[in-house]
NULUM-820507 format. One record per atom (N, C-alpha, C, O): residue in three letters; y, x, z. Coordinates in steps of 0.001 Angstrom, whole numbers, padded with zeros to 6 digits, always signed. Example, Ala and Ser with C-alpha at 12.3 -4.5 7.8 and 13.67 -1.06 7.14 Angstrom:
% NULUM-820507
ALA-005690+013190+007800/ALA-004500+012300+007800/ALA-003300+013200+007800/ALA-003319+014236+008465/SER-002250+012850+007080/SER-001060+013670+007140/SER+000030+012900+007870/SER+001138+013409+008039/
% end
This chain:
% NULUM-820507
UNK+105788-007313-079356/UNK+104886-006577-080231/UNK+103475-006529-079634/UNK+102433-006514-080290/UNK+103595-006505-078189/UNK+102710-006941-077682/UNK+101141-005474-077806/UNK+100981-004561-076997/UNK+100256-005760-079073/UNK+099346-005028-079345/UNK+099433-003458-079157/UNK+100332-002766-079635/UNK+098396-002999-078412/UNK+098794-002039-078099/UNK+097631-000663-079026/UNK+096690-000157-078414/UNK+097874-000371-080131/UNK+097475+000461-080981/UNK+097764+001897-081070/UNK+098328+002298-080052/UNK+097545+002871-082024/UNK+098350+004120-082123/UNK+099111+004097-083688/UNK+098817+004486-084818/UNK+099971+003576-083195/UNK+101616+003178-083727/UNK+102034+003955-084486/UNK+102401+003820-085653/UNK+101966+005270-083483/UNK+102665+006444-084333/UNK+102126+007822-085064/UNK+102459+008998-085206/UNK+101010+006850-085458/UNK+099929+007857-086321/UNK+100258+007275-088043/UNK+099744+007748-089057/UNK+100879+006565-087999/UNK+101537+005377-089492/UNK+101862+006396-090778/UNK+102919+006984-090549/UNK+101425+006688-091737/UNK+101954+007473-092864/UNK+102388+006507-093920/UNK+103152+006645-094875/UNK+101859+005735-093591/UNK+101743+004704-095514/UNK+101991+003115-094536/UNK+101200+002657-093711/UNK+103325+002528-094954/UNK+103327+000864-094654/UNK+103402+000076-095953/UNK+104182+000179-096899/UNK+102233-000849-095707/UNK+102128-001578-096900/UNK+102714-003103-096848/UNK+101877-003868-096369/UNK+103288-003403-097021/UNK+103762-004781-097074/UNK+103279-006049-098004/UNK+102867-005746-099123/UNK+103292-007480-097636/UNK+103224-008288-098348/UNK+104592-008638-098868/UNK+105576-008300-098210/UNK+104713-009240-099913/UNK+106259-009617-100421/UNK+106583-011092-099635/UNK+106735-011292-098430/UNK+106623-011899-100593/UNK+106710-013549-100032/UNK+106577-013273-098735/UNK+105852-012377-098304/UNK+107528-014311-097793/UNK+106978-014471-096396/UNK+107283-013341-095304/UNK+107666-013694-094188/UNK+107100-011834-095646/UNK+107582-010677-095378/UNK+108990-009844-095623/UNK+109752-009375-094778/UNK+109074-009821-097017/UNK+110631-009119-096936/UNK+111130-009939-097805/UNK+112170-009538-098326/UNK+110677-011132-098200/UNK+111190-012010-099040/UNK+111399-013302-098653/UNK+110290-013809-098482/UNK+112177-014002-098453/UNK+112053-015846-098161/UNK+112601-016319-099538/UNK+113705-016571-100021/UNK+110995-016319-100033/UNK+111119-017490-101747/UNK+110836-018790-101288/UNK+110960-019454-102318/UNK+110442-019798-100115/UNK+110319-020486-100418/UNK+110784-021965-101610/UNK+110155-022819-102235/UNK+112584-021494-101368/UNK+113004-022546-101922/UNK+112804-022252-103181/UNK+112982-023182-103966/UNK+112442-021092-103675/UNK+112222-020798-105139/UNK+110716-021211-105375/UNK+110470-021695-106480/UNK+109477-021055-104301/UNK+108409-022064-104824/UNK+108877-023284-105225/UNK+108558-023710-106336/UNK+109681-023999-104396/UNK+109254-025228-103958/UNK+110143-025869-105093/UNK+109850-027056-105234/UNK+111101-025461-105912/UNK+111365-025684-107244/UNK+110501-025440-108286/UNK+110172-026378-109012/UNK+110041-024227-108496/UNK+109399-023891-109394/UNK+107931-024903-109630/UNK+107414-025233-110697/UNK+107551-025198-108370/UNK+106821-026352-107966/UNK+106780-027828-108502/UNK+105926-028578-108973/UNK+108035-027876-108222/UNK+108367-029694-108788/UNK+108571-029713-110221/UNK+108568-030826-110747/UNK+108791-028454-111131/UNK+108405-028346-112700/UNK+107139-028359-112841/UNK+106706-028778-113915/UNK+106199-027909-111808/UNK+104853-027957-112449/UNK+104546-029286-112497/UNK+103955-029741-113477/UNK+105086-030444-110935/UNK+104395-031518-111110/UNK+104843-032070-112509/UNK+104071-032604-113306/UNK+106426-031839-112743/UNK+106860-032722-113514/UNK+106206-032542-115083/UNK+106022-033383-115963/UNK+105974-031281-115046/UNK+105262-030972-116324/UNK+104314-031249-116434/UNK+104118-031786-117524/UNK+103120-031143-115562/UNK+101848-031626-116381/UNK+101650-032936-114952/UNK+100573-032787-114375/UNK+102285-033785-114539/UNK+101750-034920-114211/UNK+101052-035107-112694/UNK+100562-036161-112287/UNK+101122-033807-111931/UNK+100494-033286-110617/UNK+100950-034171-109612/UNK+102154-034346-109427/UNK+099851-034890-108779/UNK+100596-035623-107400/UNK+100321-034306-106488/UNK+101136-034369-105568/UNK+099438-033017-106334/UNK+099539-031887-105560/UNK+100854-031936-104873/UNK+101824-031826-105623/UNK+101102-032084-103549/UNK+102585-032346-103140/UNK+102618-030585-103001/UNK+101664-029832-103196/UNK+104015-030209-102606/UNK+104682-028650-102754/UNK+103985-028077-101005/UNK+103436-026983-100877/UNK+104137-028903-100028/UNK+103289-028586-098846/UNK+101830-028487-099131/UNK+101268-027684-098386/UNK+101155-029002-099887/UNK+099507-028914-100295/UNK+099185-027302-100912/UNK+098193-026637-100613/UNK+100404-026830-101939/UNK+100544-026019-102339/UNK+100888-024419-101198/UNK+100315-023332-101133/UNK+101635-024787-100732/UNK+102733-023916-099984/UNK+101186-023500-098861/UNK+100811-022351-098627/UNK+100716-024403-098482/UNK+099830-023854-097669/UNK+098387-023030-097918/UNK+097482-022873-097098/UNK+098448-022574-099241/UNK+097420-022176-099741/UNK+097858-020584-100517/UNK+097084-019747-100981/UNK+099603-020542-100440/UNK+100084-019148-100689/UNK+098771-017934-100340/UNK+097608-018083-099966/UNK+099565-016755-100652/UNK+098980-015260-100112/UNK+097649-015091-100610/UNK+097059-014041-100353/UNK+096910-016294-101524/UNK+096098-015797-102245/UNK+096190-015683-104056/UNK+096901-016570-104529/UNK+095626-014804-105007/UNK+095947-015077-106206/UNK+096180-016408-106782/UNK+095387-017267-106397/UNK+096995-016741-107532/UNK+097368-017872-108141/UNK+096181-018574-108698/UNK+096021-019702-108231/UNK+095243-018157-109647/UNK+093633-018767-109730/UNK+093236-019155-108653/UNK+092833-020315-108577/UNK+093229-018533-107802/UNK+092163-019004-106638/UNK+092678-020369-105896/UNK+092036-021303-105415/UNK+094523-020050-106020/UNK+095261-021380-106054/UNK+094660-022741-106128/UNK+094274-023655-105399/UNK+094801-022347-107618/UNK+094651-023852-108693/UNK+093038-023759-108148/UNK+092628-024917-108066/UNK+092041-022848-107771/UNK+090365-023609-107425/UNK+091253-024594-106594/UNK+091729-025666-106966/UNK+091360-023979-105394/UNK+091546-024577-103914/UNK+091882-026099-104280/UNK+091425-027061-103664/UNK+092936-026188-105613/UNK+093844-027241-105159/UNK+092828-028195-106519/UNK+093524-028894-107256/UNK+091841-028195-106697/UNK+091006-028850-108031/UNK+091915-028753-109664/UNK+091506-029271-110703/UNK+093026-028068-109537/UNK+093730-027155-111027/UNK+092898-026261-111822/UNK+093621-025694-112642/UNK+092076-026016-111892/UNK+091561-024797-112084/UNK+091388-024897-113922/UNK+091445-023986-114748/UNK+091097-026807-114171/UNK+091060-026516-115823/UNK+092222-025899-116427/UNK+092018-025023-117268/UNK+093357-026206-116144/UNK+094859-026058-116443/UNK+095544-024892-115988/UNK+096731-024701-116252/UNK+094887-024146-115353/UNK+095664-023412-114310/UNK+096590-022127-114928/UNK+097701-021772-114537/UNK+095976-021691-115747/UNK+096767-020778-116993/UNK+098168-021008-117336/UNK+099149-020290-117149/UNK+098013-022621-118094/UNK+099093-022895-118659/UNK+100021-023256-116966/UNK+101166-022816-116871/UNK+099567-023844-116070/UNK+100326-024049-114643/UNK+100971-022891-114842/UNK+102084-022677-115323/UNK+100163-022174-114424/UNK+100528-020429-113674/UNK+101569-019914-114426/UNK+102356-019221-113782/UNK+101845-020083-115842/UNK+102876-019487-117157/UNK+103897-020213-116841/UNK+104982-019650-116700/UNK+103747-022060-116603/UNK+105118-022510-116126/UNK+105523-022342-114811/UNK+106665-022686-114505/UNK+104650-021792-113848/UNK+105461-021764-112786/UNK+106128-020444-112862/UNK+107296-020506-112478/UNK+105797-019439-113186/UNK+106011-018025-113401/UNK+108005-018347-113816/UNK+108937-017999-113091/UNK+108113-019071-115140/UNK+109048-018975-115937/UNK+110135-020189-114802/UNK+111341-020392-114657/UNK+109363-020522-114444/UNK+110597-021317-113592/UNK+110816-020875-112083/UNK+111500-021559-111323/UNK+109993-019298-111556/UNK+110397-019026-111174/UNK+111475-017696-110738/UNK+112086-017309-109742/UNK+111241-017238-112359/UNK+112184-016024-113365/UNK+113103-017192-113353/UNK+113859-016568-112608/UNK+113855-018574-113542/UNK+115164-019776-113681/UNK+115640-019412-112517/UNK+116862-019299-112422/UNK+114583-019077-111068/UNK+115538-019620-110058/UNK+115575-018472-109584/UNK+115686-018737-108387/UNK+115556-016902-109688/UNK+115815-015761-109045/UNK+116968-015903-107957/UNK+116898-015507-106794/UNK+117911-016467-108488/UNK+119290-016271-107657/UNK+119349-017174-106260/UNK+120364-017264-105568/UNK+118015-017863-105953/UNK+117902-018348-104859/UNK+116949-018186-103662/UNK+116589-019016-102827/UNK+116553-016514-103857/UNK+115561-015614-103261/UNK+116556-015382-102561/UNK+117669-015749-102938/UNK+116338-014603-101177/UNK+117053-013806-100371/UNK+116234-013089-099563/UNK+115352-013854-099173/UNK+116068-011876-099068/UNK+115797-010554-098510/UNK+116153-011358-097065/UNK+117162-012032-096864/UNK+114768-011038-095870/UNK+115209-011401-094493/UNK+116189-010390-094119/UNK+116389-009291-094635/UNK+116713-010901-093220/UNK+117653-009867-092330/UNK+117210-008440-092008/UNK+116138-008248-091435/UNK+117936-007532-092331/UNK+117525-006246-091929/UNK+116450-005457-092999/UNK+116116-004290-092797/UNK+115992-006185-094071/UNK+114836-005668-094583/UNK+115345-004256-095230/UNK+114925-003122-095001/UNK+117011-004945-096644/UNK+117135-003494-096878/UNK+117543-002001-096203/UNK+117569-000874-096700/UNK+117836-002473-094915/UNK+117950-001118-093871/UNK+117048-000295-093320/UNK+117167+000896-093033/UNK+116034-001100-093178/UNK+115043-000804-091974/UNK+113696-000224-093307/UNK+112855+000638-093053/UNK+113773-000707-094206/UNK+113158-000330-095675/UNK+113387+001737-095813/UNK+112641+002717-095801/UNK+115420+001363-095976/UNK+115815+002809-096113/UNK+115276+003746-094846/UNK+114803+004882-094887/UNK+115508+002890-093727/UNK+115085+004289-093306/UNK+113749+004828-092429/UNK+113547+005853-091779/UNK+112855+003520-092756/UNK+111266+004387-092857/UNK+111310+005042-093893/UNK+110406+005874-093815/UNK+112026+005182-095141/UNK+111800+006093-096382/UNK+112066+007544-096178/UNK+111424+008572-096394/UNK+113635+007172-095519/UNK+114449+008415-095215/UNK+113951+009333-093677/UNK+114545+010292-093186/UNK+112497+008561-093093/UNK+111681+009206-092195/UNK+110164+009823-092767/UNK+109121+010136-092194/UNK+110611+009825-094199/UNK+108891+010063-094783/UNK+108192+009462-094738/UNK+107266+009890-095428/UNK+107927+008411-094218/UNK+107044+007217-094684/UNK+106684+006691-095834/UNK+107645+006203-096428/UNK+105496+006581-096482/UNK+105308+006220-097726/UNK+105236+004650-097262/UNK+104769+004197-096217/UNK+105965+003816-098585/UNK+106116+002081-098608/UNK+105122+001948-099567/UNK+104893+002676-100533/UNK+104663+001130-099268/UNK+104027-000455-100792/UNK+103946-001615-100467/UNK+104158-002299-099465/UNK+103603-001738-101473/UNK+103529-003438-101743/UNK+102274-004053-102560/UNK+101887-003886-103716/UNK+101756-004903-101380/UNK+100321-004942-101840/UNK+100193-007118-101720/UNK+099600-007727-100830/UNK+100898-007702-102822/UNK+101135-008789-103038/UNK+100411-009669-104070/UNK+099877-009183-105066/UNK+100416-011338-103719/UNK+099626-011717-104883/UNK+100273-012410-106044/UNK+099765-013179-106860/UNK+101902-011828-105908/UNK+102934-012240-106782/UNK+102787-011525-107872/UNK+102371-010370-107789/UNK+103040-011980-108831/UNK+102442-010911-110176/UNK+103966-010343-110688/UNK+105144-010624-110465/UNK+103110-009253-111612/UNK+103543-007668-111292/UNK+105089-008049-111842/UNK+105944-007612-111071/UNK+105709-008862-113159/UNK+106945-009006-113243/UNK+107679-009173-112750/UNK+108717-008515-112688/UNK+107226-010689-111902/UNK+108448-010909-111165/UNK+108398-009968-109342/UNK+109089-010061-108327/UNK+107443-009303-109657/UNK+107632-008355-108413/UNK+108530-006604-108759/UNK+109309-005806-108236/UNK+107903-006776-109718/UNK+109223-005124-110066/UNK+110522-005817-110332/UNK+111423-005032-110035/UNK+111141-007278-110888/UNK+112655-007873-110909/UNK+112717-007564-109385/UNK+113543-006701-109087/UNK+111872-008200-108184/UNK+112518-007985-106953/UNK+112662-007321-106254/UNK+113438-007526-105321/UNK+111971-006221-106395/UNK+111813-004853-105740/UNK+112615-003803-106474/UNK+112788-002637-106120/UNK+113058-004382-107511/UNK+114391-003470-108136/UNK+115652-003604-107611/UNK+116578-002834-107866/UNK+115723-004662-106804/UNK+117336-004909-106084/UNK+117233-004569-104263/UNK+118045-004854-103382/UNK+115808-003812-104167/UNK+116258-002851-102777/UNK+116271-001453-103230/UNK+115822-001051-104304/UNK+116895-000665-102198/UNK+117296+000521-102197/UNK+116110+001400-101822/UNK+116451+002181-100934/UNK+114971+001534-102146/UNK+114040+002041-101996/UNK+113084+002274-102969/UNK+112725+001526-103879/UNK+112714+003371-102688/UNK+111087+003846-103930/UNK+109767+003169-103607/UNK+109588+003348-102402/UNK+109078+002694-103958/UNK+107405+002423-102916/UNK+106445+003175-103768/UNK+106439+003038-104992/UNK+105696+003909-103182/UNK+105004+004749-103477/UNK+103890+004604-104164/UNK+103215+005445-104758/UNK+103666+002753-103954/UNK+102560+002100-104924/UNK+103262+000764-104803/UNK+104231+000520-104084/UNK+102474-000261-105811/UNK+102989-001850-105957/UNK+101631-002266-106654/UNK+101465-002065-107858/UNK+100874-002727-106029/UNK+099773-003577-106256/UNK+100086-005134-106462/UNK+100826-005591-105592/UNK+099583-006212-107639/UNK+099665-007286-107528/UNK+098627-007820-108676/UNK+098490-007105-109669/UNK+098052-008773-108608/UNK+096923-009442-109392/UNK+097307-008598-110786/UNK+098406-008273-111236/UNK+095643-008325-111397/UNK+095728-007275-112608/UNK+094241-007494-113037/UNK+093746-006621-113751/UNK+093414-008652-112647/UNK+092511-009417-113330/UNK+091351-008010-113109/UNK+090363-007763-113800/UNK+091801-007351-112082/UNK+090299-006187-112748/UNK+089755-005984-111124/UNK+088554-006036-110858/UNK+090798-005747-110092/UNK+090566-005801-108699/UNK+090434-007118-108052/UNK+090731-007988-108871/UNK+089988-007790-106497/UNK+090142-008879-106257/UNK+091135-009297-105668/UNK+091843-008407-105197/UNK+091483-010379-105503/UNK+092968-010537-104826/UNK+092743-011207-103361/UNK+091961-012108-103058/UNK+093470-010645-102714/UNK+093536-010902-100903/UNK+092676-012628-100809/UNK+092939-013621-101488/UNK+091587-012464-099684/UNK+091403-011886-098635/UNK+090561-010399-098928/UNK+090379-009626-097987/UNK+090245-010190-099817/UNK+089421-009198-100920/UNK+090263-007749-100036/UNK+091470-007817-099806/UNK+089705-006917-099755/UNK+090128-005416-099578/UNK+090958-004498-100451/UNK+091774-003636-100124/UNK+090439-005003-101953/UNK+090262-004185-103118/UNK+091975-003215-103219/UNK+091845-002074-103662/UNK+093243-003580-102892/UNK+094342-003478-103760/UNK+095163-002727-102182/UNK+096257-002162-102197/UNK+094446-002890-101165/UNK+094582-002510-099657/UNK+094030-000909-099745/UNK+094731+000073-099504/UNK+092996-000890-100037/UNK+092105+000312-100823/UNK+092583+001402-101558/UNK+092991+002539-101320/UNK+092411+000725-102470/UNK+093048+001210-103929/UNK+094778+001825-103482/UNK+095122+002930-103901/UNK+095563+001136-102781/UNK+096637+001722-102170/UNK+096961+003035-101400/UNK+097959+003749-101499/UNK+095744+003185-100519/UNK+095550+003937-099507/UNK+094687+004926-100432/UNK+094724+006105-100081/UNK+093895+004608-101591/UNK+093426+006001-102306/UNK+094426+006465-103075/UNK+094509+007679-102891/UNK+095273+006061-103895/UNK+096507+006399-104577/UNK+097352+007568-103615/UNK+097613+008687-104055/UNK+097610+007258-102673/UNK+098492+007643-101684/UNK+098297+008518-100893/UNK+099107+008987-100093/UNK+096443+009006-101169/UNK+095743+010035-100197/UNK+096150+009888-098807/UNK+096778+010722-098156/UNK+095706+008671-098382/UNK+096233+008113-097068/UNK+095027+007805-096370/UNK+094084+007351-097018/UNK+094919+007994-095101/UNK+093283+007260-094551/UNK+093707+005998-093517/UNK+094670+006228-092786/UNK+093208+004988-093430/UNK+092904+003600-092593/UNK+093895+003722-091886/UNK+094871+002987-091741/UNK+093465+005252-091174/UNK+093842+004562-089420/UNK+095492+005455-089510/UNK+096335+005642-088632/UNK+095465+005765-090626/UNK+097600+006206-091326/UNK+098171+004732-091747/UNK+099253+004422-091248/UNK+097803+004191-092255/UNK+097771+002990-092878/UNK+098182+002223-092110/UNK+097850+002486-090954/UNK+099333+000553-092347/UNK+099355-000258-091132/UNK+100332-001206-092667/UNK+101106-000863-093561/UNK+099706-002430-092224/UNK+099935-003789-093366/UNK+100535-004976-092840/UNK+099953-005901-092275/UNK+101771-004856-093085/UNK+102538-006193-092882/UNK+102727-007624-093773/UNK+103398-007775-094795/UNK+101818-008740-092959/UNK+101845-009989-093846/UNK+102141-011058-093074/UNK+102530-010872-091921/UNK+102030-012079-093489/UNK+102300-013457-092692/UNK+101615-014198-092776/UNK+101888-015302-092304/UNK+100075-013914-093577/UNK+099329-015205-093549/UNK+097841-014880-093553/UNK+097589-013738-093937/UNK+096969-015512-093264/UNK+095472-015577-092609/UNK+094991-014660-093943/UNK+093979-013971-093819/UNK+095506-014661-094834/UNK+094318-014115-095945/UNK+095150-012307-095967/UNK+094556-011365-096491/UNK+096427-012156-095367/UNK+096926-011004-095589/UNK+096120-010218-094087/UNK+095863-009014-094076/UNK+095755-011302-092700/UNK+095106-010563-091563/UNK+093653-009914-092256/UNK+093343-008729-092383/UNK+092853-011215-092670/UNK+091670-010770-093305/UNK+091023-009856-093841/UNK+089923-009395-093534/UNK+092424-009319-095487/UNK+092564-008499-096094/UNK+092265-006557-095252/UNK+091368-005738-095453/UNK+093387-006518-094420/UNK+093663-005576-093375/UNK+092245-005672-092539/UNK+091666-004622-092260/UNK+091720-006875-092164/UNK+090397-006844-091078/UNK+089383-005844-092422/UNK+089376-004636-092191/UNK+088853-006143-093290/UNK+088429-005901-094354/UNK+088216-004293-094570/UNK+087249-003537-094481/UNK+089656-004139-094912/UNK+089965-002678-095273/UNK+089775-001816-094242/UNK+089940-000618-094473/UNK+089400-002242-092926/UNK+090003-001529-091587/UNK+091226-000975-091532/UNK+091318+000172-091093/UNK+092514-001754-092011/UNK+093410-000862-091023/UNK+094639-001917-090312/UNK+095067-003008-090688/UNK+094940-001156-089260/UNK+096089-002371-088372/UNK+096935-003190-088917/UNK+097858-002659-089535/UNK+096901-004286-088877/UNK+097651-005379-089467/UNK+099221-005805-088241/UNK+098977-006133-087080/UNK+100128-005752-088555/UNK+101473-006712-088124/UNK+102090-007661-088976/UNK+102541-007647-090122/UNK+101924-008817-087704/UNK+101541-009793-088641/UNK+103393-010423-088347/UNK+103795-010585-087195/UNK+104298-010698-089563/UNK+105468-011220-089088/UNK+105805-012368-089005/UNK+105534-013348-089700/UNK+106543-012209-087944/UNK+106399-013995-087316/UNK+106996-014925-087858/UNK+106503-016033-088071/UNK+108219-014546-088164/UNK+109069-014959-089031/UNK+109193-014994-090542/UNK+110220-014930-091218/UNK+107961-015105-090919/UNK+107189-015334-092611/UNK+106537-016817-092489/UNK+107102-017609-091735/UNK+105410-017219-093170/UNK+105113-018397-093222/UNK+103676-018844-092557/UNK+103393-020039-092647/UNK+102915-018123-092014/UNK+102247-018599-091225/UNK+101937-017973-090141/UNK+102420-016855-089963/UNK+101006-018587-089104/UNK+100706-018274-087783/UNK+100079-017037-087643/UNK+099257-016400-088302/UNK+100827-016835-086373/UNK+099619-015356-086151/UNK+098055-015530-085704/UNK+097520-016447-085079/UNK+097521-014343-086237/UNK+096245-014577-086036/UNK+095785-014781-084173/UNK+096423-014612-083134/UNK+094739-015103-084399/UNK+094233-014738-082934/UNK+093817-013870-082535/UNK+093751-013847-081306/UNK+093292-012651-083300/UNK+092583-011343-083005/UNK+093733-010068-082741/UNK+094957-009982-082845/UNK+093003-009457-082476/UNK+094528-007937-081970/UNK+095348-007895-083311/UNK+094847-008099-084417/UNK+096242-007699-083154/UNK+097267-007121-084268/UNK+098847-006660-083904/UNK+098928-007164-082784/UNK+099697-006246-084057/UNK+101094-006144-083488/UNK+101751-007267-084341/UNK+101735-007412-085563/UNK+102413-008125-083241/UNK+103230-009449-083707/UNK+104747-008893-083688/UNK+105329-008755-082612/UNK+105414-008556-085015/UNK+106290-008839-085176/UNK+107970-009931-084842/UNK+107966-010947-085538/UNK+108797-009839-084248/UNK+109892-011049-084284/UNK+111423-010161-085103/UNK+112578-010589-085123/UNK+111172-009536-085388/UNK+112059-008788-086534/UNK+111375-007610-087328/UNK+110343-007140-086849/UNK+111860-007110-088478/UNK+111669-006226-089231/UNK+111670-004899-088724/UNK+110748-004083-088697/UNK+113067-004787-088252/UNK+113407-003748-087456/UNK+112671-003206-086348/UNK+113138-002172-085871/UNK+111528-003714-085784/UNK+110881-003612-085163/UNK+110031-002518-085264/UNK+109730-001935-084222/UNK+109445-002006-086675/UNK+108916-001150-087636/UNK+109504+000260-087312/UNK+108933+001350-087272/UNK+110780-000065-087097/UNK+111718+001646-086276/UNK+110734+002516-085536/UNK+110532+003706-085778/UNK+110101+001739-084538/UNK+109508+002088-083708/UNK+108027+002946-083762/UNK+107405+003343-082777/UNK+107558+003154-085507/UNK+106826+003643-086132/UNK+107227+005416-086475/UNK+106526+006367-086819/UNK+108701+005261-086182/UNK+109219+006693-086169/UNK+109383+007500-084900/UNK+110156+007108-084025/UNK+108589+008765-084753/UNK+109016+009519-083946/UNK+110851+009744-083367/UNK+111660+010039-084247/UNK+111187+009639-082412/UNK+112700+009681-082205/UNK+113533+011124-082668/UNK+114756+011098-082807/UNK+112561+012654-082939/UNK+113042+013376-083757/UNK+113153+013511-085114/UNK+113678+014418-085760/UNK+112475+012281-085564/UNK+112359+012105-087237/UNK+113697+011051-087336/UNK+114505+011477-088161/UNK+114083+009898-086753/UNK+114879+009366-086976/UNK+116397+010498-086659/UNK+117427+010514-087333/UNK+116108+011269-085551/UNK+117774+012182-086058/UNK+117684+013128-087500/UNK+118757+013143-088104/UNK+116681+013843-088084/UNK+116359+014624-089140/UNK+116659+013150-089767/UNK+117804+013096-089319/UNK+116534+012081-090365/UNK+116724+011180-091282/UNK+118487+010542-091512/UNK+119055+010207-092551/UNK+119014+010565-089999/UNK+120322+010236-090135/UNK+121377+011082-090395/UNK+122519+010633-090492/
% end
C-alpha cells in the first residue's frame, strides 16, 4: 500500500466500476467485435481497450469515430446488455463492499459506464451506494473533476473524507483534480501512476480504512 496518507480520516469511498470491482473485459471485447462487424471498423479491440475510463464520446474523438459515434455507442451498449452473464465481480469485492457499509462508510460510484447498464450491475451486490454518477451529457466526464465533486457535495463530504478507487490514468487525474486521495488498483487495467497514491494488490485491503472498534460494532 505503500503511500503513506491519513487513511483513517475516509467517510465517503468512491469507486470506479470497470477495472475496479468489475472485470468486463471479455464483455468489451465482444461487444467490440459487433461494433467492428457492424459498421466496418479496422479500430482493433486493444486500440480501443486502451483508451477506456474516459466517456464513450471522447472515445470515438480519440479513436477518429466521432462522425458515427452515437449510433457505435447504441450498438455497443446493446451488445453489451447480450453479454451480461460474462461480467464477474473481482474477488472479495461483495464482502469487503458489505462491510465498509456495515462500518458507516458512505460508497459510490463515480464511472464512465452509462447509467443503465451500471444500476443492472450494481443491483447484483449487496450494498446501497450513497451516490452513482455516470455520463449525463450535462457534467464532464473523467479526467474532468465534475462527477468526483458533485459526489462529495451530494454526500456533504469534504476532499480530505473522500478517497477514489480506479485503475486508470484518467481515474488518477480525475482525484489529482478534485483534490482527494486516489488508490489506484493494481489488479484493474492499467498502471499505477507515478505520483503518491495508495497502491492497492487486493480489495480487501480497504479494511484497513476502518477503525478496529468499528469493525467489532459492525460484526
Amino acid at each position: 500500500m505503500a503511500y503513506k496518507g491519513d487513511w483513517h480520516a475516509k467517510r465517503l469511498v468512491l469507486f470506479d466500476l470497470d477495472g475496479v470491482l468489475l472485470d468486463s473485459r471479455e464483455n468489451m471485447r465482444r461487444s467490440w467485435q459487433r461494433v467492428r462487424e457492424q459498421f466496418g471498423t479496422d479500430v482493433s479491440f486493444d486500440r480501443y481497450f486502451n483508451e477506456i475510463g474516459r466517456p464513450f464520446p471522447a472515445i470515438m474523438e480519440r479513436l477518429r469515430l466521432s462522425e458515427r459515434a452515437a449510433e457505435i455507442e447504441a450498438a455497443f451498449r446493446m451488445a453489451s446488455m447480450d453479454n451480461l452473464d460474462v461480467l464477474r465481480f473481482y474477488p472479495g469485492v461483495p464482502e469487503t463492499l458489505r462491510k465498509l457499509q456495515d462500518a458507516r462508510l458512505k460508497l459510490g460510484i463515480v464511472t464512465s459506464k452509462d447509467l443503465l447498464r451500471t444500476n443492472a450491475i450494481l443491483a447484483m451486490l449487496p450494498v446501497t451506494f450513497a451516490c452513482v454518477h455516470a455520463p449525463d451529457g450535462k457534467m464532464r466526464g473523467k479526467p474532468a473533476p465534475d462527477h468526483l465533486l458533485m459526489a462529495m457535495a451530494l454526500t456533504g463530504v469534504d476532499p480530505a473524507e473522500a478517497l477514489y478507487v480506479g485503475d486508470m490514468a484518467a481515474d488518477y487525474e480525475a482525484a489529482q483534480r478534485a483534490q482527494i486521495d486516489y488508490a489506484h488498483a493494481n489488479w484493474g487495467y492499467g498502471a499505477p501512476p507515478a505520483g503518491e497514491c495508495w497502491k492497492l494488490s487486493a480489495i480487501g485491503e480497504l479494511l484497513e480504512l476502518i477503525p478496529a472498534q468499528k469493525i467489532g460494532e459492525a460484526s
